[in-house]
Legacy VTK file of the C-alpha trace (Angstrom):
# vtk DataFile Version 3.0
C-alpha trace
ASCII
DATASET POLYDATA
POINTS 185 float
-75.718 -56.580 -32.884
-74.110 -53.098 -33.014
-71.836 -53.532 -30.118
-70.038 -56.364 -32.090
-69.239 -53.560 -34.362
-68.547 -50.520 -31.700
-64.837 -52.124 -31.394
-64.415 -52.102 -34.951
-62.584 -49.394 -37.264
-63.526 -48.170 -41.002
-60.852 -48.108 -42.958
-60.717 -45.566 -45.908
-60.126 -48.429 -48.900
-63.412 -49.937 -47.191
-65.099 -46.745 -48.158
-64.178 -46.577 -51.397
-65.181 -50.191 -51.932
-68.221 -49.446 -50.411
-69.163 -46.545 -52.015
-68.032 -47.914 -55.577
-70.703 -51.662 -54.602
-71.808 -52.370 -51.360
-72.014 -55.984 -52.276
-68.310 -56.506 -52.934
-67.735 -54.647 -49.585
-70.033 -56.876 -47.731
-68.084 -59.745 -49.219
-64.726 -58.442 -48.484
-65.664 -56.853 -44.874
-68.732 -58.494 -43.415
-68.117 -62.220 -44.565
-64.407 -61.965 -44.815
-64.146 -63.796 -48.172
-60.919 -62.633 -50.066
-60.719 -63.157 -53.867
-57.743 -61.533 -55.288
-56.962 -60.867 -59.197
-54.157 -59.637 -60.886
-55.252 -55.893 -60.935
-54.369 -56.079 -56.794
-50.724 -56.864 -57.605
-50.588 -54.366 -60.194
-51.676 -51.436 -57.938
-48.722 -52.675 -55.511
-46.223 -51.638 -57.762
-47.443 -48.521 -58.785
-47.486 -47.534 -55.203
-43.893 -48.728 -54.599
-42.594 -47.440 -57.489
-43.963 -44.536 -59.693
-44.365 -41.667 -57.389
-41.435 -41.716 -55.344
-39.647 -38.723 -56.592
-42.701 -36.366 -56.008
-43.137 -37.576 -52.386
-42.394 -35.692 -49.546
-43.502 -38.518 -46.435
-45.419 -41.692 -46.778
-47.236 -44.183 -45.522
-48.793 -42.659 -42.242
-50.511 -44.573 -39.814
-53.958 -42.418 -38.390
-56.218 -43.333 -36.135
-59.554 -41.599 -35.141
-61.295 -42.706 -31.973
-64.263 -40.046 -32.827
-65.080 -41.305 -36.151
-63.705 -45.255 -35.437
-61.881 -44.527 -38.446
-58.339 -45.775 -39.447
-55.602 -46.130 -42.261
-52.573 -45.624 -43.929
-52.156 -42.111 -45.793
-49.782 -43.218 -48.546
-49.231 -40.274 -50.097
-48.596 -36.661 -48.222
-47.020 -33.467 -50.352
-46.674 -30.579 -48.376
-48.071 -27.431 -49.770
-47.369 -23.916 -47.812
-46.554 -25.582 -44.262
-49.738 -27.967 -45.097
-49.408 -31.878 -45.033
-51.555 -32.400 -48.064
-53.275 -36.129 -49.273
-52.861 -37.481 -52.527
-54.815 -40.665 -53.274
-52.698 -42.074 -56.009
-54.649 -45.043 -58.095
-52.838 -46.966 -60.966
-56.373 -47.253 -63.196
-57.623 -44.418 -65.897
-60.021 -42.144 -65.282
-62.307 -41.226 -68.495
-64.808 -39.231 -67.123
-64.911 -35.153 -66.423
-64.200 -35.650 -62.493
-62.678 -38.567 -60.336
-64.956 -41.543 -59.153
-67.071 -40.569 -56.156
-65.782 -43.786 -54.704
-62.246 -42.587 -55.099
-63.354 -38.695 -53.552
-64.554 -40.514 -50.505
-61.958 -42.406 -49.691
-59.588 -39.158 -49.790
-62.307 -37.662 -47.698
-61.499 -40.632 -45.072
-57.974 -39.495 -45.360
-58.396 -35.949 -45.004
-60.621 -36.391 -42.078
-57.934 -38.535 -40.318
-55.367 -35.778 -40.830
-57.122 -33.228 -39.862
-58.175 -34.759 -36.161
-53.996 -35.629 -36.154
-53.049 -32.147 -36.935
-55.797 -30.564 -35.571
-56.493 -28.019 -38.498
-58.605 -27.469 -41.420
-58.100 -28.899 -44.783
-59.514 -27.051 -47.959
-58.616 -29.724 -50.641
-56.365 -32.829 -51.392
-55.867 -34.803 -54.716
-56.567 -37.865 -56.444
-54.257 -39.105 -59.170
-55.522 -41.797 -62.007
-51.612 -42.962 -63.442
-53.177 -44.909 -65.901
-54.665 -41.957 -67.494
-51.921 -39.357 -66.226
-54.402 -37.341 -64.547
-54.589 -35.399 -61.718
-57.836 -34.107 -59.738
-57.911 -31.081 -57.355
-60.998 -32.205 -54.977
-62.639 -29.457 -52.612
-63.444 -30.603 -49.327
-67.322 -29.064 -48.775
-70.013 -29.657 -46.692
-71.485 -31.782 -48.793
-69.170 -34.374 -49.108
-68.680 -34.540 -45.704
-72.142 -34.993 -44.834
-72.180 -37.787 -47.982
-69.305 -39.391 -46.431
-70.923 -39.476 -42.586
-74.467 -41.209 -44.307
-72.050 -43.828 -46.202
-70.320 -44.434 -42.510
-73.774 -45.209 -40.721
-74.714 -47.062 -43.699
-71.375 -49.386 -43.384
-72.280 -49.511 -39.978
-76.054 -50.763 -40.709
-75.331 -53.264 -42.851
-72.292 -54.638 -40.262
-74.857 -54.914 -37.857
-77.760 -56.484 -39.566
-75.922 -58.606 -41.797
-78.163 -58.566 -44.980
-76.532 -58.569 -48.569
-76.602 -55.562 -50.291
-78.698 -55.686 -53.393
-76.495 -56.543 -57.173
-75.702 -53.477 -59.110
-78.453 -53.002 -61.934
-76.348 -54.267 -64.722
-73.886 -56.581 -64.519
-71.595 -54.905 -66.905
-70.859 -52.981 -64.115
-68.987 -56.109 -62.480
-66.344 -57.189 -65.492
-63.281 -57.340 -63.626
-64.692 -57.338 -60.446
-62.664 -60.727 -58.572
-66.374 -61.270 -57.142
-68.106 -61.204 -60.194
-68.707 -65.217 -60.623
-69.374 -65.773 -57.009
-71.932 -62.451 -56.499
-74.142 -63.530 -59.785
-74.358 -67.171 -58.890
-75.774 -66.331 -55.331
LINES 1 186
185 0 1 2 3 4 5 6 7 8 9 10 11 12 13 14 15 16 17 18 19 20 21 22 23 24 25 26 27 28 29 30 31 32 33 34 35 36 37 38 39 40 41 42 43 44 45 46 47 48 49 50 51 52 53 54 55 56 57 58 59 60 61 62 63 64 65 66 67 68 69 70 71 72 73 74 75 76 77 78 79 80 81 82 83 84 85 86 87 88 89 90 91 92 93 94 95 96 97 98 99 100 101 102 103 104 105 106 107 108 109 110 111 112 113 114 115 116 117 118 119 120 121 122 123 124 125 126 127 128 129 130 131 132 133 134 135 136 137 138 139 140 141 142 143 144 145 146 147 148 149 150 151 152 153 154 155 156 157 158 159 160 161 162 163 164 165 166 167 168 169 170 171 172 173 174 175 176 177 178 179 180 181 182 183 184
């Protein structure tokens, strides 16, 4: 069952979906079932359109044989010679640091650039618009270890094909597009 996966890439927006419920990603990844909700649409403009000005290149395609990881680095400002990610995401962010979801999928990122460039990177950023904050994230050993266990767990549950568990609460789902559909199964 692995080998139908060994062709396959993770993507860094199927990290963070991961990371942030592993049932949504199973139904978005595994089963291929799409639900959409206005939220999607709303994100597409903010990427289009509010950081422009402060954006030195865009939108680069990565690919990383090693780590059968891809994507699309969005955002790139350049800081001393260094192409530096910014994961830009249109929601608010109440809470003392970003959403671990959000750090690992500017992990994926920074790992992609850094096999493309072949150096080091220290740090990148996350930036919430909706709450006009910005995050300075270290790049440690820890994170990168986190971010290799949540890669062999994607690549578990491709292969076995069992449903992730519900989140404990289901508060945690309001807005989720899968909400109706998870709870009722």
């Amino acid at each position: 069952a692995f080998l139908m996966f060994s062709h396959h890439y993770i993507e860094p927006h199927q990290v963070n979906s991961f990371v942030y419920c592993k049932r949504k990603w199973f139904y978005q990844n595994r089963l291929k079932l799409q639900i959409t909700n206005d939220d999607f649409e709303i994100g597409l403009y903010v990427h289009e359109n509010h950081w422009m000005k402060t954006i030195k290149r865009k939108d680069i395609y990565l690919v990383s044989e090693k780590l059968r990881l891809k994507g699309i680095c969005d955002y790139i400002i350049e800081e001393n010679g260094i192409q530096t990610p910014i994961e830009v995401k249109k929601g608010k962010c109440i809470a003392e640091k970003p959403y671990k979801n959000d750090v690992m999928q500017l992990l994926c990122y920074i790992l992609l650039l850094e096999e493309h460039f072949k150096l080091r990177y220290t740090h990148g950023y996350i930036i919430y618009v909706g709450s006009k904050r910005k995050f300075k994230i270290n790049v440690t050993p820890i994170l990168r270890k986190t971010l290799q266990k949540c890669f062999k767990e994607i690549k578990a549950y491709y292969s076995n094909g069992k449903i992730p568990k519900h989140q404990k609460s289901k508060s945690w789902c309001r807005g989720c597009s899968y909400e109706e559909y998870c709870w009722s199964i």
